[in-house]
N, C-alpha and C positions, 0 to 999 in steps of 0.2 A: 504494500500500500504506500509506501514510504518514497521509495524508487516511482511510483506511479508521481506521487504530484509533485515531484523534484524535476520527473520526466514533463509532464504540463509547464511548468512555472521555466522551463528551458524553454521549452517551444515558444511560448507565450514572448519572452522575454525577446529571443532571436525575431519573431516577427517583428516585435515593435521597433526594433533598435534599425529593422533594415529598412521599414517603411517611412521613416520618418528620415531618413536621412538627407543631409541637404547641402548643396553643392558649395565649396567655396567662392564660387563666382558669385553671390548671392547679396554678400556685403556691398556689391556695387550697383543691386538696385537701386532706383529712385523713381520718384511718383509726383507728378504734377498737374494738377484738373486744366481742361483742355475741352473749350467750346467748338461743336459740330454744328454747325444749323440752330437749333433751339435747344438743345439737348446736351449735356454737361457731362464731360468721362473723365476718368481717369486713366492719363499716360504714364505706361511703367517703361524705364526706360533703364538697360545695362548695357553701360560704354565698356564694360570688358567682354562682353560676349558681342557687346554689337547687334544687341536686337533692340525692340521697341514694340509696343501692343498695347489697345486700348483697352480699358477695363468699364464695366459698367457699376458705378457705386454701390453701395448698400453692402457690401461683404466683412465678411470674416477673413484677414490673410495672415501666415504664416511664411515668413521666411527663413527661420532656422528652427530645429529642436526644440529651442525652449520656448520661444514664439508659440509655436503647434500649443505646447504643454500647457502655457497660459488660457488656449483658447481652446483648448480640447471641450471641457465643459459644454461651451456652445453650441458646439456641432451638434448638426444634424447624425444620424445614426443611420447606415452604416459611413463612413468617413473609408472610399474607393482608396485601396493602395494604387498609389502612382509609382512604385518602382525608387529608386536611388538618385541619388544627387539633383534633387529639385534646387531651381532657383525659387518658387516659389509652391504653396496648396493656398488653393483661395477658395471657401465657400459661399454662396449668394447668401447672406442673410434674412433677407426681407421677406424673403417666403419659402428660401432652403431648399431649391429645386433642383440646385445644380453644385456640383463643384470641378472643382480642372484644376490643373498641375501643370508648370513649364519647367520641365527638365533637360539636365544638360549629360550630351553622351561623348564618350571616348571616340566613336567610330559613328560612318555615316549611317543614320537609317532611311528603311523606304520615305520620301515625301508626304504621302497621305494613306491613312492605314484606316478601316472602319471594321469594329467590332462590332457584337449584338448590345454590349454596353459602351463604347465609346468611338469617339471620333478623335484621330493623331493626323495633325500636322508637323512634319519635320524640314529645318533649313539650316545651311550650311552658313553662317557669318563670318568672315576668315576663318580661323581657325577652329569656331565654335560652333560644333556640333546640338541641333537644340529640337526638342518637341516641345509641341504643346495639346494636352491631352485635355477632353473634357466630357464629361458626361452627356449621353448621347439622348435623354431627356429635357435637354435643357431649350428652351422655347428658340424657333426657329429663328427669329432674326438676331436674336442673343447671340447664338451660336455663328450665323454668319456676321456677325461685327466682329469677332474676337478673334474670328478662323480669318478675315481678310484684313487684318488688320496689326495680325500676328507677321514681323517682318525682320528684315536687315535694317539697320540705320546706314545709310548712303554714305 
């Protein structure tokens, strides 16, 4: 019995520590609200990876481990693993419909990948291998603002 929840409380443990991890490029986000038409976003913007994406307010965001840890509370349940080395986990707050992940990878991956749970755009910014992943519930022009909007900085 003993061996049994030593064996749980390992597994438990290793999930958590690989899902939440998050990429050193991350400290160089920055965010600054950014008028469209009538309609007000939020631009996230990393000059070391060299991307840029618009966000839509009202979220929950995490950009490192203890950020998540702060804000775990609030989330919605289940909270989608997004895989390693995120620059960022952002959930919609206002009505918890949605959440997405921009992670950063070693090597390139496919462009656009669609699962039965999510939608992955991936782009190469020099050197910076990057997706952005996002729940594939999430309301349709939502989802096309963040998908076309997800880019290189020039």
């Amino acid at each position: 019995m003993g061996k049994c929840i030593i064996s749980a409380f390992m597994l438990l443990l290793l999930w958590n520590c690989g899902t939440h991890h998050y990429s050193p490029l991350a400290i160089y986000n920055s965010m600054a609200l950014e008028k469209l038409g009538n309609n007000s976003y939020v631009r996230l913007t990393n000059d070391s990876a060299q991307v840029t994406m618009l966000l839509l307010g009202g979220f929950d965001m995490a950009q490192s481990k203890k950020q998540f840890d702060s804000i775990r509370y609030k989330l919605r349940k289940p909270v989608h693993r997004y895989g390693k080395d995120k620059l960022f986990y952002l959930q919609n707050s206002t009505a918890k419909v949605y959440d997405c992940a921009l992670m950063a990878h070693d090597k390139k991956v496919p462009s656009m990948k669609e699962t039965r749970r999510f939608i992955t755009k991936s782009i190469v910014c020099k050197n910076s291998f990057l997706s952005f992943r996002i729940y594939k519930k999430t309301h349709k022009e939502n989802l096309q603002l963040y998908l076309d909007h997800f880019k290189c900085i020039n």
